[in-house]
C-alpha positions in Angstrom: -7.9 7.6 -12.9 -5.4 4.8 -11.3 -5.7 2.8 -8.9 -2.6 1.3 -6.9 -3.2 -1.5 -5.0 -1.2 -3.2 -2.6 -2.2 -6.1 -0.9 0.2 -7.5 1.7 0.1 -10.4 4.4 1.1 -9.5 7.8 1.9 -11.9 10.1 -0.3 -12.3 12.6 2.2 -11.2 15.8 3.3 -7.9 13.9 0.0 -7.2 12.7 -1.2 -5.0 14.9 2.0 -2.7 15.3 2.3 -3.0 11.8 -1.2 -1.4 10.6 -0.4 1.5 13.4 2.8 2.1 11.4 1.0 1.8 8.3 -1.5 4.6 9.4 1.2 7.0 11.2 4.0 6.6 9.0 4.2 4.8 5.7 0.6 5.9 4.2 1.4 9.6 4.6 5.0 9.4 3.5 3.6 7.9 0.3 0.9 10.9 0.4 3.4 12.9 0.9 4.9 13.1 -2.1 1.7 14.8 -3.5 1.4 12.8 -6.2 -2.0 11.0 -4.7 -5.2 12.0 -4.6 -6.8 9.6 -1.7 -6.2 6.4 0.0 -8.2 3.8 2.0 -6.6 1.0 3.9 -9.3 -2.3 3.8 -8.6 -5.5 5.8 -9.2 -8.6 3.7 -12.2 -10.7 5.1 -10.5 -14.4 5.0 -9.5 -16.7 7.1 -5.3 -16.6 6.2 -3.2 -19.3 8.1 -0.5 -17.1 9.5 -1.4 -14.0 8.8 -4.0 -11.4 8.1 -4.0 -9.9 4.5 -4.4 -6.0 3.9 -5.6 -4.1 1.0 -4.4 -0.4 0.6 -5.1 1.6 -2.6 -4.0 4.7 -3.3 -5.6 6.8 -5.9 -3.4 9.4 -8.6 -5.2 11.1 -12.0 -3.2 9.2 -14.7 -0.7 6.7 -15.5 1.8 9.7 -15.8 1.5 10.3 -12.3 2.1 6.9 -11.3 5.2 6.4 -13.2 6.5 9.2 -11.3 5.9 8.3 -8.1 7.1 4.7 -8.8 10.8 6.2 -10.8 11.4 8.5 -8.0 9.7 7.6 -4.7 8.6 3.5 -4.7 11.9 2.4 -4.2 12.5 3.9 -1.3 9.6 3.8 0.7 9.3 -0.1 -0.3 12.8 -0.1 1.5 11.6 1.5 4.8 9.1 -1.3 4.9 11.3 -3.9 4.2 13.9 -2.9 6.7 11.0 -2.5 9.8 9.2 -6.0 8.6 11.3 -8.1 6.2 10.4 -11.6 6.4 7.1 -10.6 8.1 5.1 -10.0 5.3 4.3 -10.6 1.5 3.3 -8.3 -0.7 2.0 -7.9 -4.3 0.9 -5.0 -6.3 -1.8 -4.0 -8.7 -2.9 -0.9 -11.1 -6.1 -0.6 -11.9 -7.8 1.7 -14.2 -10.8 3.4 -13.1 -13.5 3.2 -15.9 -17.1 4.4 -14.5 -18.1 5.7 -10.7 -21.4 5.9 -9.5 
């Protein structure tokens, strides 16, 4: 199983409006392209100047999977985001192969 991770920075003043659009829009467009099998949205416990930093993982079956939804859908939705918050946030992302659950 994979995990993608994004961790962004919000600034503080959008924050709020931002994690509602995160939860009503963006999340389930990215679910929406069925390629995903969950995804949790985690708030970072620091103390960020400027900001308050998010984690949100989304979970897919294989590598396979992933590259499709980052060749045909990423760019996109990445877009959307930029366009509503550019230059209020930072973002960096993060695969992560799942090796033993309890």
């Amino acid at each position: 199983m994979i995990v993608y991770n994004v961790t962004i920075n919000v600034d503080a003043e959008v924050a709020e409006e931002w994690l509602h659009w995160m939860r009503t829009v963006h999340v389930p467009d990215v679910m929406a392209t069925g390629l995903f099998l969950d995804h949790r949205i985690m708030r970072v416990l620091a103390d960020d100047e400027g900001g308050l930093t998010y984690a949100v993982q989304y979970t897919c079956a294989d590598m396979a999977t992933y590259e499709r939804y980052r060749d045909g859908h990423a760019a996109r939705l990445q877009a959307e985001t930029q366009q509503r918050y550019g230059g209020r946030f930072a973002a960096f992302r993060t695969l992560l192969e799942v090796l033993h659950t309890a």
